[in-house]
Steps between C-alpha positions, in 0.01 A plus 500: 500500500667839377430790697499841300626811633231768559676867445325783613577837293473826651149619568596843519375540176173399505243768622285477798137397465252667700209352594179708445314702805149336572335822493653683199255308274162402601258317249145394603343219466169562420353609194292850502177370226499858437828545383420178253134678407685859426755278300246321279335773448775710369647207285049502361526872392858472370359221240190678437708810404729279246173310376379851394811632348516174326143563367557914398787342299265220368218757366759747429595253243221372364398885426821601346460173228154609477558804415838443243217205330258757455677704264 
């Protein structure tokens, strides 16, 4: 049975870690359903907004060939 040799380097390179402070960083546990409701709800009237620019560009479209058909 061989034994190796275990060296240790210097370790006064390697840089200190600190451990975090308890208190610095406090997340809760529980969910707020209003929070969710306000987020929904924003997420509802940011789609509605892009359904109805999609739509302006739609007719926008269909009135412009319309109109170069015409003549």
């Amino acid at each position: 049975m061989s034994a190796e040799k275990i060296e240790i380097s210097k370790t006064d390179n390697i840089p200190h870690v600190q451990t975090p402070i308890s208190g610095e960083e406090v997340i809760s546990k529980r969910v707020d359903i209003n929070d969710l409701l306000a987020r929904a709800r924003k997420k509802s009237k940011h789609e509605q907004f892009v359904n109805l620019i999609f739509l302006g560009v739609f007719v926008s479209l269909v009135l412009v060939t319309g109109i170069i058909l015409s003549f």
